[in-house]
N, C-alpha and C positions, 0 to 999 in steps of 0.2 A: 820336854825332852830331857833325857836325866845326863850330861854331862859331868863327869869328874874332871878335873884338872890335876896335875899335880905340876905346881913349877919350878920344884927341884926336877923334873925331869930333863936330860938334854937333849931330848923331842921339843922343838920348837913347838907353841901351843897350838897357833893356826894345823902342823899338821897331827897334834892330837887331836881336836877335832874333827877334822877327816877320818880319822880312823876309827872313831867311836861312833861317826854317823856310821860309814859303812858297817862296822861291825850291829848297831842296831837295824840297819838293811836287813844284814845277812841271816839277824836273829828273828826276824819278821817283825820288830817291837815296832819299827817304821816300815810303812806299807807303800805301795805306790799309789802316789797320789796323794799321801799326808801334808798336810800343811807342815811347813818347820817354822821356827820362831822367827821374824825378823833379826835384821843383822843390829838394830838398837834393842831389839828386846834380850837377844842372848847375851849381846855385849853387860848390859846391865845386870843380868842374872848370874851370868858368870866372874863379874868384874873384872873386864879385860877390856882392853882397847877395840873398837867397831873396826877398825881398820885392821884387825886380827880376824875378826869374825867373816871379813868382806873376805878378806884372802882365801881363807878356807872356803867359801861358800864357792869363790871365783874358778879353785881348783876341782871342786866337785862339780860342776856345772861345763869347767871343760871337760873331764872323763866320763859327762853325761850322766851322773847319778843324779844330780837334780836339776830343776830347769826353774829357772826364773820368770814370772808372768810378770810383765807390766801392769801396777795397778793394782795387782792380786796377790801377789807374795811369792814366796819359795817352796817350789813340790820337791818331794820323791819322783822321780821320772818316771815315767807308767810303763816304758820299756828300757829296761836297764839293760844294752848289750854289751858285753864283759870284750876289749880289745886288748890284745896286743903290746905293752909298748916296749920295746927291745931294749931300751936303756932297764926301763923299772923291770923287765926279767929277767937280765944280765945281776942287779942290787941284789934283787932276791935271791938268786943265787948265791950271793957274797954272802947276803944275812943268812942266809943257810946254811952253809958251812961254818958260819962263825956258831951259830948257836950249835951247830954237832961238836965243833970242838969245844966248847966251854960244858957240853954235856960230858964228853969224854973224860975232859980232867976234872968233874964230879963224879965219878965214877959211874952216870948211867948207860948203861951198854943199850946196847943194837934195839932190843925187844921194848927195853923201858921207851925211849924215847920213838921208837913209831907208832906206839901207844899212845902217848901224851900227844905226838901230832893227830892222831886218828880222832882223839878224844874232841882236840878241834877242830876237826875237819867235819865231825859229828853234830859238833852243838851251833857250828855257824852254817850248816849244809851243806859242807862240800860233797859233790858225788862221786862215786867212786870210778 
């Protein structure tokens, strides 16, 4: 599993990891039903704390993107149902207005920037 980190980021890392599993979901690189690495093997690979690794894992596992087997390790969830959750669609919201206005005061107008979302709404599948 190819993780990048960056730790100048002020994305705590546990939820960059969340984001870059789902975004390898969304890219098909992780399929349902893959193995993912143990929470000692990423931690060591990444050098980071395992109890960063658990966290992240423990967040994905409650929005149901992967499931845990006893014994067996960590999947991709064979059915991933997309919910709901009214706080995180309320953020998104925020974080969407803020990135329109920091496009604004770059000067890219209307056309550029539905483009640039289309561009990823394109390459990670979202439907139309």
């Amino acid at each position: 599993m190819l993780l990048h980190l960056d730790p100048r980021s002020s994305t705590p890392i546990w939820e960059q990891i969340i984001h870059q599993i789902k975004e390898l979901i969304l890219k098909k690189i992780l399929l349902p039903g893959d193995k993912l690495a143990s929470v000692r093997e990423l931690s060591s690979s990444l050098v980071i704390n395992p109890n960063t690794v658990s966290k992240a894992y423990q967040e994905l596992e409650r929005q149901g993107i992967i499931e845990t087997l006893r014994g067996k390790g960590t999947f991709v969830a064979e059915c991933i149902v997309p919910k709901a959750d009214e706080q995180k669609v309320e953020a998104l919201k925020q974080s969407l207005k803020q990135l329109v206005i920091e496009a604004l005061y770059l000067g890219i107008d209307r056309t550029e920037f539905i483009k640039m979302a289309e561009h990823y709404l394109d390459e990670l599948g979202g439907s139309t």
